[in-house]
C-alpha positions in Angstrom: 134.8 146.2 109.2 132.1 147.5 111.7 130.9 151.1 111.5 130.0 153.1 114.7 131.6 152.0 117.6 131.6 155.3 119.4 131.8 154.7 123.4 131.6 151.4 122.3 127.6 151.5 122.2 126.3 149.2 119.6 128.9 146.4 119.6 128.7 143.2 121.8 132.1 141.2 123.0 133.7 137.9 124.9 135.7 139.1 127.9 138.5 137.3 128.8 139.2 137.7 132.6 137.7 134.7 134.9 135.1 133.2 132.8 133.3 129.7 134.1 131.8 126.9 131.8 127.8 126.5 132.4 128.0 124.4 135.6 131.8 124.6 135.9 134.3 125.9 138.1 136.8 128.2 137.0 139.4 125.8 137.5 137.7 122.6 136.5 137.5 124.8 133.0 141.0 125.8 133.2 141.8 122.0 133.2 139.2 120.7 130.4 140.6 123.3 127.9 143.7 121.2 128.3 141.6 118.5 126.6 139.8 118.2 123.6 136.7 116.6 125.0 135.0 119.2 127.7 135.3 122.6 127.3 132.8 125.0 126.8 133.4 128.7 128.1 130.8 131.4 129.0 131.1 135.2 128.4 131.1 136.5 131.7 130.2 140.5 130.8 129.7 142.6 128.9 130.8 146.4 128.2 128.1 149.2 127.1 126.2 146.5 124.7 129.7 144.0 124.3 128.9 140.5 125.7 131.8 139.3 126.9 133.7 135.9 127.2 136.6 135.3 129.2 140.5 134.5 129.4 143.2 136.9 130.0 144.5 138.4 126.8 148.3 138.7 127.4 149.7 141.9 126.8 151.7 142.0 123.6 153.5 144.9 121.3 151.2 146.6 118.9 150.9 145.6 115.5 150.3 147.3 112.6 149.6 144.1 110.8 146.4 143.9 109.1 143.8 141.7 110.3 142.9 138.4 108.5 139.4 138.2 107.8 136.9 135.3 107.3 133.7 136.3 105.9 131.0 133.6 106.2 129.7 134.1 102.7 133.5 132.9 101.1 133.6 130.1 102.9 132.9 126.7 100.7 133.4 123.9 102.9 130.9 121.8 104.1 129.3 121.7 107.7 130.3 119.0 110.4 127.8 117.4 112.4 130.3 116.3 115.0 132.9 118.9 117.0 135.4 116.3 116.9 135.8 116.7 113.3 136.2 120.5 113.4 139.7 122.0 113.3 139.8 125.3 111.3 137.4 128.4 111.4 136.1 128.1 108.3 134.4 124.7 109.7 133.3 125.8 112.3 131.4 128.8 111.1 129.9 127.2 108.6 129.0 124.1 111.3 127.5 126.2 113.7 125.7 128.5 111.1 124.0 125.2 109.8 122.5 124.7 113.6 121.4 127.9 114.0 119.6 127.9 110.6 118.5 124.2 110.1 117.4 123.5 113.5 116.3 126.8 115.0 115.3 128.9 112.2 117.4 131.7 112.7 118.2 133.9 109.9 121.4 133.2 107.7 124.6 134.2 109.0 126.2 137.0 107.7 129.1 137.6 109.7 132.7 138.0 108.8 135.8 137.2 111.9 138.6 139.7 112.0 141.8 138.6 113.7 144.4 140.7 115.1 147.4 139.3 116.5 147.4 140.8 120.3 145.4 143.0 122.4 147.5 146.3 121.1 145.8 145.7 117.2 142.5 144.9 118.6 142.9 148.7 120.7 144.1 150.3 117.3 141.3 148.5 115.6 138.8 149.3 117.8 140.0 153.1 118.0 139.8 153.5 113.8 136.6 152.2 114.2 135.5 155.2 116.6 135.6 153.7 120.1 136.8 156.2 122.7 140.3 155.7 123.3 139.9 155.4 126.8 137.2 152.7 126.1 139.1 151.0 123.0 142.0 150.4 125.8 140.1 149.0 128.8 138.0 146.7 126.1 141.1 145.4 125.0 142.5 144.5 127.7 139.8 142.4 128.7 138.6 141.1 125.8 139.5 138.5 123.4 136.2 138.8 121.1 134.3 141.5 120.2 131.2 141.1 117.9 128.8 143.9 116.5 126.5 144.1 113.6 127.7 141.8 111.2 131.5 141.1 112.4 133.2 139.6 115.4 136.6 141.0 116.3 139.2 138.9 117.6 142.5 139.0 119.9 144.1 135.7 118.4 146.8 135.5 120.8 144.2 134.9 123.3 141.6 133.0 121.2 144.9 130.9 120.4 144.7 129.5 123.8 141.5 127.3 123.6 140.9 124.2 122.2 138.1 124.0 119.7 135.4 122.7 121.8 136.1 126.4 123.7 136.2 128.5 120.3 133.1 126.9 119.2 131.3 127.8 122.1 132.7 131.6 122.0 132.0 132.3 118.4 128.1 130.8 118.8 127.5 133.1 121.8 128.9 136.0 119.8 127.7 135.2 116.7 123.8 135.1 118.7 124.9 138.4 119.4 125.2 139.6 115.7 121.6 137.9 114.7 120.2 140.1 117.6 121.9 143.2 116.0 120.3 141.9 112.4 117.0 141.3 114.1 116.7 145.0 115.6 118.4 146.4 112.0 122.0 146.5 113.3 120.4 148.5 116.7 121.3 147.8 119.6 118.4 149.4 121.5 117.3 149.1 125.4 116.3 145.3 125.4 117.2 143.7 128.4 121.0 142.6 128.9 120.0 139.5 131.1 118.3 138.2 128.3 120.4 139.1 125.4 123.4 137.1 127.5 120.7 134.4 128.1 119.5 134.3 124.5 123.3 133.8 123.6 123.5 131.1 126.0 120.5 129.3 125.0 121.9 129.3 121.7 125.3 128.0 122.6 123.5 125.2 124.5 121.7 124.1 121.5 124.7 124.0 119.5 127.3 122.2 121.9 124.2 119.7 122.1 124.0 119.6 118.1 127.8 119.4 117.6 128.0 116.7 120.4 130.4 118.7 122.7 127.6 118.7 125.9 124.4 117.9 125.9 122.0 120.6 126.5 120.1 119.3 129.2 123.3 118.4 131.2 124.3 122.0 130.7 120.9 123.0 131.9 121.2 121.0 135.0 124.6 121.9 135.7 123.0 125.8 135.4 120.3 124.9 137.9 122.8 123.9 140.1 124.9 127.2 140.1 121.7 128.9 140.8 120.7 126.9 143.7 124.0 127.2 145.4 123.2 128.9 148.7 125.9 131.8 148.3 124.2 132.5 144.7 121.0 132.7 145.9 122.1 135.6 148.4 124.0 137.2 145.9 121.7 137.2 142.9 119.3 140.5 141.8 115.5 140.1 140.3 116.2 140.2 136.6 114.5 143.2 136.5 118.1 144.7 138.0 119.7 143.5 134.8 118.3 145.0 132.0 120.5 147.6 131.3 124.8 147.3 130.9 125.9 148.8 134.1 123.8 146.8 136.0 124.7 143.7 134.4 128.4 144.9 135.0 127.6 145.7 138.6 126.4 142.5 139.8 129.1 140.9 137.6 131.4 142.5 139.8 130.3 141.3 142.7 129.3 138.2 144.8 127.3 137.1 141.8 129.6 136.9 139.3 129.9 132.9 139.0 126.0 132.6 138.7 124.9 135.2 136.6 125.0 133.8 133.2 123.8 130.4 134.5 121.2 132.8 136.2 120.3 134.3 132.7 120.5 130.9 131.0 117.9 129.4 133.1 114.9 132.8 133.0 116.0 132.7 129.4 115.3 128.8 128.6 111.8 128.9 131.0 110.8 131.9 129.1 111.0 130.0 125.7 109.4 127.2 127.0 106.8 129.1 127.9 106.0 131.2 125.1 108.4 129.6 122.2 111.1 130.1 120.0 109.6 132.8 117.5 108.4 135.2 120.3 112.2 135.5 121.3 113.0 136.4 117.8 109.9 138.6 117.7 111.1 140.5 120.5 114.2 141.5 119.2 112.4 142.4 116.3 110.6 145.2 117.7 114.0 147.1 119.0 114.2 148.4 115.1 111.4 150.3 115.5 110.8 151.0 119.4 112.8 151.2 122.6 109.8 150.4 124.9 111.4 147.8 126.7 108.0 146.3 128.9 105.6 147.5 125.7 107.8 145.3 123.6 108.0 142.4 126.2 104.3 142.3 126.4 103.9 142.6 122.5 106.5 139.8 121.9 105.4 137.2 124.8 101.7 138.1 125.0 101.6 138.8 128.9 103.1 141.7 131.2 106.4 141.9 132.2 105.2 141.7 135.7 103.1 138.6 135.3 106.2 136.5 133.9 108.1 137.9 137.0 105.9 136.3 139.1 105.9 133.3 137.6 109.7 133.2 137.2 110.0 133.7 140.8 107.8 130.7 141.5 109.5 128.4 139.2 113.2 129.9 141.1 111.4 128.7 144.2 111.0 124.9 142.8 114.1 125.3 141.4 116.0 126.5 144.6 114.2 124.8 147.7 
């Protein structure tokens, strides 16, 4: 089980209130989980440091029932190359763990799953654990996974209702999440939110591509387009009024709310391109050891945070117009 969940400030979660698919509506999602061929969801926010992924975890009796728990290190099963072939947990950890390491070169997974039958175990949970009960009760009722160092927690009455495509696509966000933890020594630190939730979305991309769910570039495109929408392009802040939680929740909130992962998704994938793979990792890196947020930026990516702003904004422009 995860240690120190005070406040709920070093854990990351999937929210499950109004979440869209990259380039999806909410109800052209609503209808593809109903099939086994297009559904990818999107955490929509996230809660002092929980990413969050959405559907509307039904309110249920508490349980005192103790969680089943999946650790990634007891599983024996082989990966699948394919989603289609992908129909228990154990599969699907083990699947996505083998994108993650063998074509991106992140570090093993070490995470374990706990399940609790309904949101009223996952507040219980969450309250042994040290969350403020106050806390503990809003995140469950808005949550259906929660992930911190080394563990994802999980309302499996509402993780019941999507198909795999959809819990493949929640549990490679989260567990993205739980590498950055592992990066930064289980620390959460002051890195920005918009590109921890873009990180985990780059991720996801690469592995619906892998597993042949969506491929990457269509979910980039379909991205581009939420951004250019003329409503979102009203709506949406600078990045630089997303770095920390309660901005991120803030805009989530608001006008934005459709866009702003798509948003993130986007900065996150032009920043990679333009500096690579290993000075993402590099930055998360340095939250073990410092909380210099623009130091650390231009440690990891070599140029100012300011200068990458700039050219962000140019690139929105061909983007947009």
């Amino acid at each position: 089980m995860v240690s120190g969940f005070p406040g709920l400030s070093n854990v990351e979660g999937s929210r499950t209130r109004a979440y869209v698919v990259s380039g999806f509506s909410r109800t052209q999602l609503i209808a593809a989980t109903r099939c086994s061929r297009i559904s990818i969801v999107r955490p929509v926010e996230t809660l002092a440091g929980w990413s969050l992924a959405a559907l509307v975890a039904a309110g249920c009796a508490a349980s005192s029932a103790q969680p089943r728990t999946i650790a990634i290190d007891d599983i024996r099963v082989a990966p699948s190359r394919q989603a289609i072939f992908i129909g228990d947990y154990d599969r699907a950890l083990v699947s996505i763990a083998a994108v993650t390491e063998r074509d991106l070169g992140l570090p093993a997974l070490k995470a374990s799953l706990h399940f609790f039958p309904n949101r009223d175990a996952l507040r219980a949970a969450l309250e042994a654990q040290g969350a403020y009960p106050v806390v503990a009760r809003d995140a469950a009722a808005v949550m259906m996974a929660i992930g911190g160092p080394g563990s994802v927690f999980i309302n499996d009455a509402a993780f019941a209702d999507l198909n795999w495509n959809s819990r493949i696509a929640v549990l490679a966000h989260e567990l993205t999440h739980t590498i950055q933890y592992e990066f930064a020594g289980g620390r959460r630190g002051t890195s920005d939110q918009w590109l921890r939730e873009g990180f985990a979305e780059w991720v996801q991309a690469r592995v619906l591509d892998a597993l042949g769910v969506m491929r990457r570039d269509d979910i980039r495109t379909r991205s581009i387009r939420w951004v250019r929408d003329t409503h979102a392009r009203r709506s949406l802040p600078p990045l630089s009024g997303l770095t920390t939680f309660p901005e991120w929740v803030a805009f989530h909130n608001g006008r934005a709310r459709d866009s702003l992962y798509p948003y993130a998704f986007v900065a996150t994938d032009f920043l990679i391109e333009r500096h690579g793979l290993d000075a993402m990792t590099t930055y998360f890196r340095l939250f073990a050891e410092s909380d210099d947020r623009l130091a650390n930026f231009a440690t990891a990516f070599g140029e100012e945070w300011t200068a990458f702003d700039a050219a962000l904004g140019a690139y929105f422009t061909r983007l947009v117009f």
